[in-house]
C-alpha atoms as an extended CHARMM CRD file, in Angstrom:
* protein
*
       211  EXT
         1         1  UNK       CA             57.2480000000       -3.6230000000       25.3510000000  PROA      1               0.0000000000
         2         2  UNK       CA             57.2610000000       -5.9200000000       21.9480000000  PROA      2               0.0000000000
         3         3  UNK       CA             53.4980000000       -7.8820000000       23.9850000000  PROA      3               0.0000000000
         4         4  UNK       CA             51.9620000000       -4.2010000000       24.7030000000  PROA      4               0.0000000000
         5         5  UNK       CA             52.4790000000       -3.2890000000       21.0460000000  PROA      5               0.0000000000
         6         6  UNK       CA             50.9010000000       -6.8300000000       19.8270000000  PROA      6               0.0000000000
         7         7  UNK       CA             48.1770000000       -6.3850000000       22.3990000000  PROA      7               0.0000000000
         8         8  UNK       CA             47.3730000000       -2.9230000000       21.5130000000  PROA      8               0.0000000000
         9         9  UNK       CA             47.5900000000       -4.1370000000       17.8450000000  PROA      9               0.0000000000
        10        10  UNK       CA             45.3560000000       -6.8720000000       18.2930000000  PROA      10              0.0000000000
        11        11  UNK       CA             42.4640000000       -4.2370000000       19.7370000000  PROA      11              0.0000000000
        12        12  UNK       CA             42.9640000000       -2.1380000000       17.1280000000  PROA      12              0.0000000000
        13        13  UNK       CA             41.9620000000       -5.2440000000       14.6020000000  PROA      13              0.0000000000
        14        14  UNK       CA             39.5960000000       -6.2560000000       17.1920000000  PROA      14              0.0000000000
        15        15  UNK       CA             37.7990000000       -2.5090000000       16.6160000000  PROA      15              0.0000000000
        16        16  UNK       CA             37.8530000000       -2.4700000000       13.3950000000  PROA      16              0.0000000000
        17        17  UNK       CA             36.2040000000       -6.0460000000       12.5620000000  PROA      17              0.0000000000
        18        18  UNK       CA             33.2970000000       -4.8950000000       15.1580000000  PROA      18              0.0000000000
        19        19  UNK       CA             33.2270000000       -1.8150000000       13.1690000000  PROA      19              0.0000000000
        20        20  UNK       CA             33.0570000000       -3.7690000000        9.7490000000  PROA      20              0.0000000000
        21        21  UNK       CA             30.2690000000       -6.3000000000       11.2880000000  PROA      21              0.0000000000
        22        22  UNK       CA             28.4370000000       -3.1120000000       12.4240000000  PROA      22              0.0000000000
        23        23  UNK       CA             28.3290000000       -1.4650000000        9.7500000000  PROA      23              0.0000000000
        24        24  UNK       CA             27.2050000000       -4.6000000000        7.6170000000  PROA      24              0.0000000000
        25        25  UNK       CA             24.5800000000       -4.8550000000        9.7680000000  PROA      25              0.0000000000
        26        26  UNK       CA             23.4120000000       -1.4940000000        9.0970000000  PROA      26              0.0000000000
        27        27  UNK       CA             23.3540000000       -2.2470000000        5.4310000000  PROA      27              0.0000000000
        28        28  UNK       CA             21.6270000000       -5.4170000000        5.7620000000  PROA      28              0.0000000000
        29        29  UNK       CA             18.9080000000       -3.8540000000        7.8780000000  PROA      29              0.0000000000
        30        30  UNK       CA             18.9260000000       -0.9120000000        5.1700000000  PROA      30              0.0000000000
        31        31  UNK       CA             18.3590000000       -3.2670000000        1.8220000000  PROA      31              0.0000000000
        32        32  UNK       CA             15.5480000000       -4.7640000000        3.4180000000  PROA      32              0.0000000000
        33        33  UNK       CA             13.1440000000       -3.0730000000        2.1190000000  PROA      33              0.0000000000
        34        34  UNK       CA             10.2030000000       -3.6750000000        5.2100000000  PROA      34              0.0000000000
        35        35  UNK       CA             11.9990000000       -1.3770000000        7.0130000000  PROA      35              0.0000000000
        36        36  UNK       CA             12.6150000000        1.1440000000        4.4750000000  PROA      36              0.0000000000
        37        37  UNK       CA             10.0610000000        1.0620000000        2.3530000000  PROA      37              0.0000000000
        38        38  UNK       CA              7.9510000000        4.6410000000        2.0640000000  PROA      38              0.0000000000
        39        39  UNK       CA              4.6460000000        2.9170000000        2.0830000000  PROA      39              0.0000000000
        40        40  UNK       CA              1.4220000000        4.8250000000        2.2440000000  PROA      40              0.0000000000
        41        41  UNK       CA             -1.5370000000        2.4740000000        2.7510000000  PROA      41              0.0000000000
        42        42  UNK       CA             -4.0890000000        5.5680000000        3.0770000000  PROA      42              0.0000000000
        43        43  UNK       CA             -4.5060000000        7.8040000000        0.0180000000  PROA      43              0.0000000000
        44        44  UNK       CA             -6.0020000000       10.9940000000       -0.7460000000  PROA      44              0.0000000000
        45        45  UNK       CA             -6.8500000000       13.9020000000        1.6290000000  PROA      45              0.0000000000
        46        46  UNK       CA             -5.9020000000       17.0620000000       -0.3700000000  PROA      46              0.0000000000
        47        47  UNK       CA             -8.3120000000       19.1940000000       -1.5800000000  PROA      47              0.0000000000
        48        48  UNK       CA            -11.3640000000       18.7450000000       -4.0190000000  PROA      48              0.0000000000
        49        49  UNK       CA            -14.1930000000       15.9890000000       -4.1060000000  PROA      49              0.0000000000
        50        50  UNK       CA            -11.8210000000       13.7060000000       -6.1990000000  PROA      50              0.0000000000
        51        51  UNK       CA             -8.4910000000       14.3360000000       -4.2640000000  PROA      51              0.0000000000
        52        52  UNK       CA             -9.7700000000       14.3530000000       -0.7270000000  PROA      52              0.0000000000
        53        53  UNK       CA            -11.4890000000       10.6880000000       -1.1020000000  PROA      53              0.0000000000
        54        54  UNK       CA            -10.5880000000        7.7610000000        0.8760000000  PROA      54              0.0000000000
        55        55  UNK       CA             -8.4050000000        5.6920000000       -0.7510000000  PROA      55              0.0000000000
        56        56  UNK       CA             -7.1040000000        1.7890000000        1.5850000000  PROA      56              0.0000000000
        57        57  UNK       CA             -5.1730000000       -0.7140000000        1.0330000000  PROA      57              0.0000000000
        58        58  UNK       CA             -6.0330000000       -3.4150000000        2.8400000000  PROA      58              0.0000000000
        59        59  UNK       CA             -2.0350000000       -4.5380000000        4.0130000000  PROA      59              0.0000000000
        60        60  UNK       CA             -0.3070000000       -4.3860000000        7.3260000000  PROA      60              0.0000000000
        61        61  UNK       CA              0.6140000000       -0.7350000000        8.5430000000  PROA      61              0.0000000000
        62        62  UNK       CA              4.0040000000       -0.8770000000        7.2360000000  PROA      62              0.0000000000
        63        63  UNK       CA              2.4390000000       -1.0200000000        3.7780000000  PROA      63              0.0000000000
        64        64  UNK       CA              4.5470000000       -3.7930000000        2.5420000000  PROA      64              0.0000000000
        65        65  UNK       CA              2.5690000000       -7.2840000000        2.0850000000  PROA      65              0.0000000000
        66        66  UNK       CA              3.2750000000      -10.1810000000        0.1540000000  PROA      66              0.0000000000
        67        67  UNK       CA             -0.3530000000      -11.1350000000       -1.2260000000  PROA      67              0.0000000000
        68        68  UNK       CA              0.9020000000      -15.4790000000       -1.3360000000  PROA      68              0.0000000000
        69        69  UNK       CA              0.3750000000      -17.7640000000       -4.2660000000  PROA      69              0.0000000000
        70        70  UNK       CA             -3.4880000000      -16.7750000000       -4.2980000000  PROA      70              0.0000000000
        71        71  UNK       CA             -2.4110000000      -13.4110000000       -4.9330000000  PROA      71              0.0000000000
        72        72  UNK       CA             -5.2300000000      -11.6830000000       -3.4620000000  PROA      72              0.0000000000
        73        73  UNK       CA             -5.3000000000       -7.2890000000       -3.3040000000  PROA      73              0.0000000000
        74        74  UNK       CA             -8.0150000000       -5.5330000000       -1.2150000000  PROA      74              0.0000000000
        75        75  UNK       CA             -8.7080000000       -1.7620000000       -1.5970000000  PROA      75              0.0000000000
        76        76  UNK       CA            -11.5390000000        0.3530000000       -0.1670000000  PROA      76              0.0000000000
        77        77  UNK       CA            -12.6860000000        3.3310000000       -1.3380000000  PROA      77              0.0000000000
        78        78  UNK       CA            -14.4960000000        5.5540000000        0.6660000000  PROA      78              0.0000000000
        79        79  UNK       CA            -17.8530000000        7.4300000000       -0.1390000000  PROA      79              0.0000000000
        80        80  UNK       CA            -17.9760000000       10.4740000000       -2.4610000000  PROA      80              0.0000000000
        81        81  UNK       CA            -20.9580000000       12.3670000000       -4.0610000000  PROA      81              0.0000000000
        82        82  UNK       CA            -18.5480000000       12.5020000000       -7.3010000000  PROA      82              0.0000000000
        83        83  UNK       CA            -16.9090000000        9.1880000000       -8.0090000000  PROA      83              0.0000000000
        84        84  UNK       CA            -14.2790000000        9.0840000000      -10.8150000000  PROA      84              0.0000000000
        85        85  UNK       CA            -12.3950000000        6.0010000000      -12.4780000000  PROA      85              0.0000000000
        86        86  UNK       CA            -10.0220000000        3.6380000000      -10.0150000000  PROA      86              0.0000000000
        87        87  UNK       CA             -6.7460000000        3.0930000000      -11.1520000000  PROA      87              0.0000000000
        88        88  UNK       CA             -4.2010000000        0.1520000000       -9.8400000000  PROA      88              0.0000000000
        89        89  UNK       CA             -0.7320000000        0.0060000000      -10.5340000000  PROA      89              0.0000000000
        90        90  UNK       CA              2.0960000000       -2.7100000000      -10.4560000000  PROA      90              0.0000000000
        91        91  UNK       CA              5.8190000000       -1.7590000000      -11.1620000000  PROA      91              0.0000000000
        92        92  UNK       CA              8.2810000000       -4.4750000000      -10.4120000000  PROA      92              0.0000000000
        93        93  UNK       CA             11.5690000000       -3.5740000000       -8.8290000000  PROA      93              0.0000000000
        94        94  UNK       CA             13.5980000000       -4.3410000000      -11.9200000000  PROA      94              0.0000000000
        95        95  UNK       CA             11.7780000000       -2.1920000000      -14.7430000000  PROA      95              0.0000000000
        96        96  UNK       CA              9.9830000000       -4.8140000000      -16.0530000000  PROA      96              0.0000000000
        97        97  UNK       CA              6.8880000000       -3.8930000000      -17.9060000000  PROA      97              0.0000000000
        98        98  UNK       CA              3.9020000000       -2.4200000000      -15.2560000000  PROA      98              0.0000000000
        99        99  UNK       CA              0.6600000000       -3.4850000000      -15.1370000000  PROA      99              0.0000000000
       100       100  UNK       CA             -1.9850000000       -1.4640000000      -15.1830000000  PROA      100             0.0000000000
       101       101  UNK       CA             -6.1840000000       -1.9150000000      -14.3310000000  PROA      101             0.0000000000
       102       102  UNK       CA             -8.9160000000        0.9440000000      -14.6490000000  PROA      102             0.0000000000
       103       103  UNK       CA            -12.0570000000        0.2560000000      -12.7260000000  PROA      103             0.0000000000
       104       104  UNK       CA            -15.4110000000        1.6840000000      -12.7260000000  PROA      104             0.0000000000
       105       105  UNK       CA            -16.1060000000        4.5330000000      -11.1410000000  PROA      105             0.0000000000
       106       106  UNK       CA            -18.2230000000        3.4650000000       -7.6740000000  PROA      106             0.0000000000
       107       107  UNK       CA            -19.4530000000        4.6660000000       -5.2960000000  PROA      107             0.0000000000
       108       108  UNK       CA            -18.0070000000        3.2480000000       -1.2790000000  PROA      108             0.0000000000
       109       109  UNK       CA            -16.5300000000       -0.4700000000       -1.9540000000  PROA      109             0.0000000000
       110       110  UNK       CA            -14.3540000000       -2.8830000000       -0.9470000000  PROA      110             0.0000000000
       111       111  UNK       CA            -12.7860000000       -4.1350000000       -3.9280000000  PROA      111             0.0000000000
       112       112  UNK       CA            -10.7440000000       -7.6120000000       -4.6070000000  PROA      112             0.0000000000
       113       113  UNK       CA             -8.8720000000       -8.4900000000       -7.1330000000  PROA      113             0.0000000000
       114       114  UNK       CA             -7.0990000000      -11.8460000000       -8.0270000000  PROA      114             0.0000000000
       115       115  UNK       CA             -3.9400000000      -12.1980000000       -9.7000000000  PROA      115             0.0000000000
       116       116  UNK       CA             -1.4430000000       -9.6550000000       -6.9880000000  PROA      116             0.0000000000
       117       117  UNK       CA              1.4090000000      -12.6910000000       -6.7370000000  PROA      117             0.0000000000
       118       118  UNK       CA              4.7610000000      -11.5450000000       -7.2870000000  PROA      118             0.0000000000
       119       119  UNK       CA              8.1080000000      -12.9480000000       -8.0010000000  PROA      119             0.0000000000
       120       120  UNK       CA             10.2600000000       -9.7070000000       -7.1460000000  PROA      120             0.0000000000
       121       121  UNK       CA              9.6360000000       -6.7830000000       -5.3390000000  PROA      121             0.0000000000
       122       122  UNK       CA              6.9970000000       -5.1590000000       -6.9940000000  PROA      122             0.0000000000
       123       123  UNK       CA              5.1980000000       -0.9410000000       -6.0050000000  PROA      123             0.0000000000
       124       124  UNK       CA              1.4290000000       -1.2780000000       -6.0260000000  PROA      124             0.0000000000
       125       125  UNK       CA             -0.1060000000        2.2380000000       -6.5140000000  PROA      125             0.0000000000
       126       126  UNK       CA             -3.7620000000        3.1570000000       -6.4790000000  PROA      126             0.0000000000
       127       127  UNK       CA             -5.3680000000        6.5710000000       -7.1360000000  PROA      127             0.0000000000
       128       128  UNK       CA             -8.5280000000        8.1420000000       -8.4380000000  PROA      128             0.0000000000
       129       129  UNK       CA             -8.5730000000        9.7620000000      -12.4280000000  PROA      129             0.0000000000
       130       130  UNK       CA             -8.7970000000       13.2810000000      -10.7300000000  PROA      130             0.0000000000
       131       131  UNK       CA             -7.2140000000       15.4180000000      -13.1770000000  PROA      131             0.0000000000
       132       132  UNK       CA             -9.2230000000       14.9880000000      -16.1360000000  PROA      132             0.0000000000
       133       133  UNK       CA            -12.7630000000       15.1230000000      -14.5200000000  PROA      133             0.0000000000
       134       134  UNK       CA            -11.7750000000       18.1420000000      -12.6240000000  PROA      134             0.0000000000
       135       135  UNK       CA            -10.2370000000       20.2080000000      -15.3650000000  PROA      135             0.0000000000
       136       136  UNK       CA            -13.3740000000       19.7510000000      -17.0630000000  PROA      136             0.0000000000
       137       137  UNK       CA            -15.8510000000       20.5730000000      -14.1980000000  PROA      137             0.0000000000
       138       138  UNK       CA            -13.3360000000       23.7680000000      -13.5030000000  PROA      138             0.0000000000
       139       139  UNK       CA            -12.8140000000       25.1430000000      -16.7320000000  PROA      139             0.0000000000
       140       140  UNK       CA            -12.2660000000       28.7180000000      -16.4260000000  PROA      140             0.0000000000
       141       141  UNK       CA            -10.0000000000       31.1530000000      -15.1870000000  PROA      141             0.0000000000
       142       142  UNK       CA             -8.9220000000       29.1340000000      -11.9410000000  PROA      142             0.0000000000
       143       143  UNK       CA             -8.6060000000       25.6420000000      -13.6440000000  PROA      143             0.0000000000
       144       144  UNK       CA             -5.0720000000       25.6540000000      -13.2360000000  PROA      144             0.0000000000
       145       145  UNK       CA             -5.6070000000       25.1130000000       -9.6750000000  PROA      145             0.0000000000
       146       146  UNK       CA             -5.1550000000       21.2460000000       -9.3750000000  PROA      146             0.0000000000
       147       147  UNK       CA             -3.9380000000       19.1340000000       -6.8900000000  PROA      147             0.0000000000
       148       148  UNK       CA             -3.1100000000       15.7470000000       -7.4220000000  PROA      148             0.0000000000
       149       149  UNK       CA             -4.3610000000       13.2170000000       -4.8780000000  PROA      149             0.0000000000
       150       150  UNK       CA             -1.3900000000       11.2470000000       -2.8640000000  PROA      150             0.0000000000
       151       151  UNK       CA             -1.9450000000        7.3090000000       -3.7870000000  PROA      151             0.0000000000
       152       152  UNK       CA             -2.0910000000        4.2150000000       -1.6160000000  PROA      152             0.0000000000
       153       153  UNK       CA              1.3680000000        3.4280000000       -2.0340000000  PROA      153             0.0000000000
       154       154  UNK       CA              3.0470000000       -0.4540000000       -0.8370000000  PROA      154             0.0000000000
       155       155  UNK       CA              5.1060000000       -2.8530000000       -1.8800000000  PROA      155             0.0000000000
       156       156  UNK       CA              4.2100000000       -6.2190000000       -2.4900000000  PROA      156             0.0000000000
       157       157  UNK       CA              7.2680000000       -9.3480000000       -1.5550000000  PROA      157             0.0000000000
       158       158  UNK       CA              7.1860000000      -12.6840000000       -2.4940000000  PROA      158             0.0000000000
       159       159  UNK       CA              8.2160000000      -14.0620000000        0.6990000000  PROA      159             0.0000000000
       160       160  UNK       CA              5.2050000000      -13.6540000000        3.5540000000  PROA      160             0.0000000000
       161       161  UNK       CA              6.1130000000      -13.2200000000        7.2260000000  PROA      161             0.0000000000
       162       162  UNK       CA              3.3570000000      -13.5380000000        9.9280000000  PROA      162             0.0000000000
       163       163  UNK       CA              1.4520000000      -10.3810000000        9.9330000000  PROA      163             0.0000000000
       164       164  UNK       CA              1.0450000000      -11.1970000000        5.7570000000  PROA      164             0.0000000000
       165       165  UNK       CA             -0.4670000000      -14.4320000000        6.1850000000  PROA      165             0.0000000000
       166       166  UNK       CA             -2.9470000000      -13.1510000000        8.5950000000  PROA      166             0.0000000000
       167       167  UNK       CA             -4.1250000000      -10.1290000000        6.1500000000  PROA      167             0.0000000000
       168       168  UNK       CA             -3.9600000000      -13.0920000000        3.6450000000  PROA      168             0.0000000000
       169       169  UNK       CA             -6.5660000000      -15.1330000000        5.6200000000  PROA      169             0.0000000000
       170       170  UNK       CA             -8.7970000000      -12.1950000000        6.2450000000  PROA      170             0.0000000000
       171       171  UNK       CA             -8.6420000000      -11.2430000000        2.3170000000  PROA      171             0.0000000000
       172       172  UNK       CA             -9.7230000000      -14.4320000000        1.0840000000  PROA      172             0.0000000000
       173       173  UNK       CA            -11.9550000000      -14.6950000000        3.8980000000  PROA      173             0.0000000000
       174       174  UNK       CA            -13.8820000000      -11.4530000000        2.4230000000  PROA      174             0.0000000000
       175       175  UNK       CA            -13.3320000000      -13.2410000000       -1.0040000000  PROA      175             0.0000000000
       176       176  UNK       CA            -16.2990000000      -15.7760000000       -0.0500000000  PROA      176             0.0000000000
       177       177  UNK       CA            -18.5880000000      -12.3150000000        0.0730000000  PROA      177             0.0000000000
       178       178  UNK       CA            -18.3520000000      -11.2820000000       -3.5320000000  PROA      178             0.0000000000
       179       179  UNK       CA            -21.4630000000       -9.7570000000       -4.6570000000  PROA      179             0.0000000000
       180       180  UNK       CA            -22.9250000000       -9.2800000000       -0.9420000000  PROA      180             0.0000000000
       181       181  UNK       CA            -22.0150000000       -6.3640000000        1.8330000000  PROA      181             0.0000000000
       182       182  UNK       CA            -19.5300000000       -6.3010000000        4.7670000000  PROA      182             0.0000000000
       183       183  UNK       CA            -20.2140000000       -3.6040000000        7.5200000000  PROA      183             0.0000000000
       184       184  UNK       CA            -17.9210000000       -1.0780000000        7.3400000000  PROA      184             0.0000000000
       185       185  UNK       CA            -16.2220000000       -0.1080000000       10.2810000000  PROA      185             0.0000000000
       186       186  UNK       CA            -15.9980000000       -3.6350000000       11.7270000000  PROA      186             0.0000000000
       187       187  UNK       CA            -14.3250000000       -4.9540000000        8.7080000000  PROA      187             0.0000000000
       188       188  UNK       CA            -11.6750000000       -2.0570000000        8.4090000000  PROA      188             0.0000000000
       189       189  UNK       CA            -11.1000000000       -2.6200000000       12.1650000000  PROA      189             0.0000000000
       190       190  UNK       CA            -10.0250000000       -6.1830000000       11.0410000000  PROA      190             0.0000000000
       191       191  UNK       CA             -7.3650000000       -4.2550000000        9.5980000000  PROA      191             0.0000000000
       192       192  UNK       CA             -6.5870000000       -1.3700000000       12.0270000000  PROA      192             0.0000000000
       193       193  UNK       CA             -8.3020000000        1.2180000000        9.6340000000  PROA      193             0.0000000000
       194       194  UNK       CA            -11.7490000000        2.0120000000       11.5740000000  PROA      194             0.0000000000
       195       195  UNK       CA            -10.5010000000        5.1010000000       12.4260000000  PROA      195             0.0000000000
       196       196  UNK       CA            -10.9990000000        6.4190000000        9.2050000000  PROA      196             0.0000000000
       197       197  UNK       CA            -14.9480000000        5.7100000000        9.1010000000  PROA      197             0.0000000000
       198       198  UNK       CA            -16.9380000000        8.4760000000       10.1570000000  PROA      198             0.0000000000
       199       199  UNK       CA            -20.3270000000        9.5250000000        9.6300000000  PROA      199             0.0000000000
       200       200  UNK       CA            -20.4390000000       10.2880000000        5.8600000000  PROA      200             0.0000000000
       201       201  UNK       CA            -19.8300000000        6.0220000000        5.5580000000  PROA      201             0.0000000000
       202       202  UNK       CA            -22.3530000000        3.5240000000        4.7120000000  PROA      202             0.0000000000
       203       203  UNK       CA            -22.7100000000        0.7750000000        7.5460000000  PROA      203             0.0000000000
       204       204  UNK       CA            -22.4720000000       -1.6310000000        4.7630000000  PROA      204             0.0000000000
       205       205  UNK       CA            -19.7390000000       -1.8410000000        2.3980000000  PROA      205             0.0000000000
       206       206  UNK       CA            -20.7220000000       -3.8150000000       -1.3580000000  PROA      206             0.0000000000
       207       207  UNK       CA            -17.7490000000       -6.2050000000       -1.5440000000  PROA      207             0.0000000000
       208       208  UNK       CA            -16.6490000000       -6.3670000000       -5.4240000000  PROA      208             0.0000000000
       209       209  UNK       CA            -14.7730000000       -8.6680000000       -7.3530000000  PROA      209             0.0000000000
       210       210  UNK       CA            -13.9530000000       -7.1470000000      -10.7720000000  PROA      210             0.0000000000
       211       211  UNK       CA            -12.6720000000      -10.4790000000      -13.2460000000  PROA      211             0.0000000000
């Protein structure tokens, strides 16, 4: 009787550890954040000429990269009859101080920019100056019907896996073509984005490199 209450107690400690490893597990699989990270590498697509425009990031499709010690960030913006001012975000994980870039607004581009590498978990948001321009252009009785374009939305590590260093290659890759033209679609395929290219697209795409 006394070895069929140890054995019974020793399963019961036996559950409970898997339980504790399991649910450890969980956690760990939870706090890391390429698997929970909201990303959003394709912005806009609400309404209005601003709002609906193409906005890419050029990272893997979970949206999380970590841009290496060149610290190299591609966007594309897509084509739009109306272009208004690019902004670019970077918010570290820990509340340190964000940095923030305004670009010119362009028409379709591929743009680069140096100086992306991170030492802790940091949100990289890009979106187009919609609200002013568009209040303006709709003054009137209807002007307060705005709608604010999603972002591109990832999260840049410090630590690259395998699918980073490969989007790191192709980045600095289209770094060499500064100042010239890539062709659209066949460079966004590159990164699993063709699918967004349709007829209203250039075939080339001016590659930028803003200092």
């Amino acid at each position: 009787m006394m070895r069929s209450a140890s054995l019974k107690s020793a399963c019961v400690v036996a559950l409970f550890a898997a339980l504790a490893l399991g649910d450890a597990a969980c956690l760990k699989v939870q706090s890391n954040p390429r698997n929970s990270f909201p990303g959003r590498r394709v912005g806009g697509g609400t309404r209005g000429d601003c709002n609906a425009r193409t906005l890419l990031h050029l990272v893997p499709e979970s949206s999380v990269f970590a841009p290496g010690s060149a610290g190299t960030l591609g966007l594309v913006q897509g084509p739009s009859s109306n272009p208004f001012k690019l902004t670019v975000l970077l918010k570290p994980e820990n509340d340190g101080t964000p940095i923030s870039r305004t670009f010119a607004a362009t028409s379709a581009a591929l743009i680069l920019i140096r100086g992306g590498s991170v030492s802790i978990p940091t949100v990289w948001e890009s979106s187009f100056a919609c609200s002013a321009g568009e209040a303006m252009e709709n003054d009137g009785l209807h002007s307060f019907i705005q709608s604010s374009s999603p972002p591109a939305l990832s999260l840049l590590l410090p630590e690259p896996e395998a699918d980073d260093q490969s989007v790191q290659l192709m980045l600095n890759s289209l770094f060499q073509r500064c100042g010239s033209t890539v062709p659209s679609r066949e460079t966004l395929s590159q990164f699993g984005l063709s699918d967004v290219v349709n007829e209203d697209w250039p075939q080339q795409l001016p590659v930028l490199c803003p200092s």
